[in-house]
C-alpha positions, -999 to 999 in steps of 0.1 A, spaced: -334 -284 368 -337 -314 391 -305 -339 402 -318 -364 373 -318 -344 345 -286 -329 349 -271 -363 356 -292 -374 319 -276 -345 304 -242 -351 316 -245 -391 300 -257 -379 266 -233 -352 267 -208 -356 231 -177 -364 244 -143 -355 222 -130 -392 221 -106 -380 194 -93 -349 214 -89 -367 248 -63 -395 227 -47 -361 212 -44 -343 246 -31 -379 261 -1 -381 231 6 -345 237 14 -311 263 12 -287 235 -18 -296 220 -39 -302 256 -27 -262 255 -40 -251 222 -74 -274 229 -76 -257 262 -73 -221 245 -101 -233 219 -127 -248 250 -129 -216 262 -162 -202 261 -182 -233 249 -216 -239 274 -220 -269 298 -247 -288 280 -260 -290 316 -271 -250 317 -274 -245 280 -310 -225 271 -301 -211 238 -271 -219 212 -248 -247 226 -220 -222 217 -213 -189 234 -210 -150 216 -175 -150 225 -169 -187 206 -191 -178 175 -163 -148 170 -135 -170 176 -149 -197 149 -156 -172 123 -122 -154 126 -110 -189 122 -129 -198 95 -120 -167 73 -86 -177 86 -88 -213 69 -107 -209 43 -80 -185 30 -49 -202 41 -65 -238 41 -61 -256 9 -86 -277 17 -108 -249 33 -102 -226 5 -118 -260 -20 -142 -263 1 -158 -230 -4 -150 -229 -38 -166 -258 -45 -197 -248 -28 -194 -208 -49 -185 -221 -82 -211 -251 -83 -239 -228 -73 -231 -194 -91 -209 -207 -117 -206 -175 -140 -238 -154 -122 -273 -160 -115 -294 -138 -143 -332 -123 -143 -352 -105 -155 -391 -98 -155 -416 -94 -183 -439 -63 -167 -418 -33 -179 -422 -12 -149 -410 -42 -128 -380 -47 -153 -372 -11 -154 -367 -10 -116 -351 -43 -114 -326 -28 -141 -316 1 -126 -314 -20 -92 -293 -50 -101 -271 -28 -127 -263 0 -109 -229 7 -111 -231 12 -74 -240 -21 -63 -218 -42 -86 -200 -55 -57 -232 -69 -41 -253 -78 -75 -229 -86 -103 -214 -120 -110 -190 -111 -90 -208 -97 -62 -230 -130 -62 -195 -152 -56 -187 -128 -33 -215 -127 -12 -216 -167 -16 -177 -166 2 -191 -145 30 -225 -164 39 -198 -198 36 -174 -186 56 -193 -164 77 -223 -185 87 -241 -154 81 -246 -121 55 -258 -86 67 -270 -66 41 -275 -31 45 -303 -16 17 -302 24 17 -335 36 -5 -334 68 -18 -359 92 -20 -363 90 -62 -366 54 -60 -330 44 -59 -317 18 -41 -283 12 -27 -269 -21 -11 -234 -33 16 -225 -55 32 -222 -53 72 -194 -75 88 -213 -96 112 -187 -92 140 -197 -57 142 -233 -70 148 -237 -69 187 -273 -75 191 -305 -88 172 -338 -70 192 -368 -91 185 -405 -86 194 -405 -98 231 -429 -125 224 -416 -135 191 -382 -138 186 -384 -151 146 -400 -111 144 -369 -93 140 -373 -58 146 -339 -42 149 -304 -48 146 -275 -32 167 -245 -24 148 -212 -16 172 -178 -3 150 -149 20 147 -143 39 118 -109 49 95 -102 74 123 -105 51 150 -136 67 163 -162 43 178 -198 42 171 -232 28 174 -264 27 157 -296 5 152 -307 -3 120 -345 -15 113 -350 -52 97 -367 -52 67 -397 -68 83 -397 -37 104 -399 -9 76 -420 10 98 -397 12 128 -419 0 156 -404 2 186 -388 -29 208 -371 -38 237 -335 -48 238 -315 -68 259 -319 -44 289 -353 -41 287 -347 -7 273 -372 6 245 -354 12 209 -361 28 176 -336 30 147 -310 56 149 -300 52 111 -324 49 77 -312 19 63 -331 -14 63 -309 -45 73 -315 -78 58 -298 -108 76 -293 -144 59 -280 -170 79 -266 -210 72 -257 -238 87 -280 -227 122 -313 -237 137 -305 -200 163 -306 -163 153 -267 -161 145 -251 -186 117 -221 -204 118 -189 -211 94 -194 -240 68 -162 -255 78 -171 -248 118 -171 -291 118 -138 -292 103 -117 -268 117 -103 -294 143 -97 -317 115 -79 -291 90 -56 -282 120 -46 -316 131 -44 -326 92 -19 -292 85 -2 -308 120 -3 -339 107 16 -330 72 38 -308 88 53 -336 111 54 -356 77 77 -335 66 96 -332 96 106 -370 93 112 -371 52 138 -339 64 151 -357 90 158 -388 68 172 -371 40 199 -354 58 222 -385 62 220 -407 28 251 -433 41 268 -446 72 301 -457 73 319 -479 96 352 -475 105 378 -505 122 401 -481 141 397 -452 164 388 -414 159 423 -409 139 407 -434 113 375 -418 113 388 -383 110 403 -400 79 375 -409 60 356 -383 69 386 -356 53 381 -375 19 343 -369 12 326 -346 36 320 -310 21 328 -327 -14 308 -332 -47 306 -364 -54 302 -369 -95 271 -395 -101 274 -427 -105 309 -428 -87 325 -457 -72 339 -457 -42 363 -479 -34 374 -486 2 396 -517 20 389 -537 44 391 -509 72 356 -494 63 321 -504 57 301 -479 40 261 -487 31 231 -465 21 207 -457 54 172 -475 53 149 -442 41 110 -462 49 91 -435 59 63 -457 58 44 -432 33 19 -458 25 5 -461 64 11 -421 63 -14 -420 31 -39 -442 49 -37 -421 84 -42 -388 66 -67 -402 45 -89 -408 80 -85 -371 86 -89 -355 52 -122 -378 52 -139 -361 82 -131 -324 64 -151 -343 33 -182 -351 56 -182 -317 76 -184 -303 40 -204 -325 21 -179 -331 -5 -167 -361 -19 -127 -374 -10 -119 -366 -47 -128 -333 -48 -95 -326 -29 -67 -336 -56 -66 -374 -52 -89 -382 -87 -74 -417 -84 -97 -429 -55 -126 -420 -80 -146 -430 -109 -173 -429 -132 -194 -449 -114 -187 -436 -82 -191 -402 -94 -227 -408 -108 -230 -424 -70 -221 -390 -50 -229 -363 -73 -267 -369 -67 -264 -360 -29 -243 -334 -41 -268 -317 -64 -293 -322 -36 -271 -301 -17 -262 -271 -38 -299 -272 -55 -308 -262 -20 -285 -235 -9 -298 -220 -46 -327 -224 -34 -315 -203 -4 -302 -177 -22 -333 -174 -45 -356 -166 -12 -331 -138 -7 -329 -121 -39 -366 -124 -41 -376 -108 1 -345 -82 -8 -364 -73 -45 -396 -70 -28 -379 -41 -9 -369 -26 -35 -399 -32 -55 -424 -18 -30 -402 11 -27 -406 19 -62 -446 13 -57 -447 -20 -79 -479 -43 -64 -473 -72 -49 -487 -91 -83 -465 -74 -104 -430 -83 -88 -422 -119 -99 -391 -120 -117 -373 -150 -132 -344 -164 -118 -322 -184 -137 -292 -202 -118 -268 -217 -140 -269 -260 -138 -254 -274 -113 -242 -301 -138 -246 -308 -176 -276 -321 -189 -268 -356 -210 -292 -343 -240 -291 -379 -257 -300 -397 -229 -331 -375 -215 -343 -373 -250 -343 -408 -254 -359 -416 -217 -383 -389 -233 -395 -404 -262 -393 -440 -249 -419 -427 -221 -443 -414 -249 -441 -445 -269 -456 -462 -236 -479 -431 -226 -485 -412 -257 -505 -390 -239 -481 -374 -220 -472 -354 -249 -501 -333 -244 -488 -322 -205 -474 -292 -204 -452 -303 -174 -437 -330 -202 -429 -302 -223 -415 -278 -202 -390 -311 -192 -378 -316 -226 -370 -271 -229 -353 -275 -200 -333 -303 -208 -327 -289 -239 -313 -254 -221 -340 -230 -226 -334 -201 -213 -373 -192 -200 -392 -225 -204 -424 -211 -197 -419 -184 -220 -411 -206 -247 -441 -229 -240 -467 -198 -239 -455 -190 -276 -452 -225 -286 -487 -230 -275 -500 -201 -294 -484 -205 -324 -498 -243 -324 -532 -231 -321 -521 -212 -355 -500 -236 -373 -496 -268 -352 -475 -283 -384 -452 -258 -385 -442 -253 -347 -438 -291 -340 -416 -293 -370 -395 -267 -360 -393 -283 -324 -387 -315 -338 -359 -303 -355 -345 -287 -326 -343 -311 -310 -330 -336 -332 -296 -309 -337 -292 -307 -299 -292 -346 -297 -264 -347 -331 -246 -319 -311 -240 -338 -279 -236 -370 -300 -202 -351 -315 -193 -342 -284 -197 -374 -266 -172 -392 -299 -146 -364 -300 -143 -372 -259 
């Protein structure tokens, strides 16, 4: 690299404005900041990720660190779980071979802790807090199909085709057992099913030295390994728990002396007033009568909480935007309302309407393992994924838009995109199930199945009206 690049590098190099004032105010924290720099990449000499092995394992322990400890870490990924899971993604596929497999797959009682509503929030939690899942997919001779997790720090290496790193072909697992024993085994990617051979870091050649097939998911990367949801935050939910924590300090501090007293004389007089209250409980509302010998008033108690609100406001704001959750997700409901909700909630169902999305690619590349195990063709393995909504359909006020569109364009009523619109908003399960049959039985009885549409819809809007009044 030549004098004038490095010297370009080193001017749009990020500099940490905020942690310079910090390390200025403060010895202890230049200490812990110096601890946390360690292992980050000059920007200068950087080829691959911008942060080292050794610092993606210190941020992930860190993360599972707040995100269990953190209240507002621990919201954070809830938030993120609960709004895209909710109570458990559901499928299921209409070819009965392709069902029967997918059954015996996602029911087993074997994998419930990967596959079941559970296992889904569970595996959300990891990918959050992880930057990353490993999954580990054992198939069995009779068609079976077994599925774990694998922690990612055990994950020492990802071997890639040497002239295409986005082809994956093994992964190198490094870990100790109950007994303490070490090990260390390679495990083929599941776009490497047939174990072809690679190089690894050493230029050595590898083949898989264990029969399961690892799928790896990552977030929140543009590189091979992932990193922690709240890897932009965790500065800010340190200094913030600091922050608190010194609030406290002073509100202690303030509390433990309610009254001065002044005393005209010397330690004799003192001595004396002190004998008559300290150590004793004073009844309330008491009055105390003293002569002219002693002033006594009530200490000034300002903590200035108000500035303190608006300082820890400032920080708890940059853990919103490194999360992409709103300020009143985090127990303050009094800086929102219903017009600033309908303001933020769209970029939020932008946001978790992509990670499902995310998460549907997965299930679908780790069913195609499965499925091609069990000798399904390729045509025969879609299955139907249903994600529960992000938020509530308003029923009225779609099926208004709805019929206020087709007085204008009547013949939009024929589309079957329109239709499939008004099943959905309506909370069909399948739409396009629902439209097939409807579709047939119109060619039979078109009377009949409009009426019975009609009518449908008609209790779904006098449902949500009831609902909307008893609110």
């Amino acid at each position: 690299m030549s004098d004038k690049e490095s010297i370009r590098l080193r001017e749009l190099e990020p500099i940490d404005e905020i942690g310079l004032l910090i390390r200025e105010a403060s010895a202890s924290v230049e200490a812990d900041l110096a601890l946390e720099d360690a292992g980050w990449i000059n920007l200068s000499t950087a080829t691959g990720d911008v942060i080292s092995e050794g610092e993606r394992a210190t941020n992930l322990k860190l993360s599972r660190l707040y995100s269990t400890k953190d209240p507002l870490g621990k919201q954070s990924i809830r938030l993120w779980t609960d709004y895209t899971f909710g109570t458990g993604m559901t499928s299921h596929s209409d070819e009965d071979n392709t069902e029967k497999v997918r059954k015996a797959f996602w029911e087993s009682k074997a994998n419930q802790n990967v596959l079941s509503a559970r296992g889904q929030r569970k595996s959300s939690d990891k990918l959050l807090v992880d930057g990353e899942i490993f999954f580990a997919i054992f198939l069995g001779s009779k068609g079976e199909a077994k599925i774990r997790f694998v922690d990612p720090l055990e994950i020492t290496e990802i071997i890639t085709d040497k002239d295409d790193r986005e082809d994956v072909k093994f992964y190198r697992r490094a870990w100790t057992d109950a007994q303490g024993t070490p090990h260390e085994t390679i495990y083929r990617s599941t776009t490497n099913i047939k174990g072809e051979s690679a190089l690894d870091k050493d230029n050595k050649s590898v083949k898989h030295s264990d029969d399961a097939l690892v799928y790896h998911l990552t977030y929140n990367t543009t590189t091979q390994r992932g990193n922690p949801l709240l890897l932009p935050a965790l500065t800010w939910l340190k200094y913030y728990t600091k922050f608190l924590g010194s609030r406290i300090a002073v509100m202690l501090a303030l509390a433990k002396f309610a009254w001065k007293t002044k005393v005209a004389g010397g330690q004799a007089a003192v001595d004396a007033i002190k004998a008559k209250t300290q150590a004793q409980t004073i009844a309330s509302g008491s009055q105390l009568l003293e002569n002219m010998g002693s002033d006594t008033q009530p200490i000034k108690t300002d903590t200035g909480a108000q500035q303190a609100y608006q300082d820890g406001r400032q920080i708890k704001l940059m853990v919103a935007a490194a999360v992409g959750i709103p300020e009143q997700y985090y127990g303050d409901i009094s800086i929102g309302n219903l017009a600033t909700a309908k303001t933020v909630e769209l970029p939020m169902m932008k946001m978790f309407q992509s990670y499902q999305a995310v998460w549907r690619g997965a299930y679908e590349d780790i069913n195609e393992v499965v499925f091609t195990h069990n000798n399904i063709p390729l045509d025969k393995q879609y299955v139907d994924m249903d994600f529960p909504k992000i938020a509530p359909e308003d029923v009225a006020l779609a099926a208004q838009a709805i019929v206020g569109i087709l007085q204008v364009m009547p013949e939009l009523g024929d589309s079957d995109d329109v239709k499939q619109i008004a099943l959905m908003t309506l909370g069909v399960n399948d739409p396009a199930e629902v439209l097939g049959r409807l579709t047939k039985e119109a060619l039979g009885n078109p009377d009949a199945a409009i009426a019975r549409e009609l009518k449908h819809l008609r209790e779904a809007i006098s449902k949500k009206g009831k609902v909307n009044e008893s609110n």
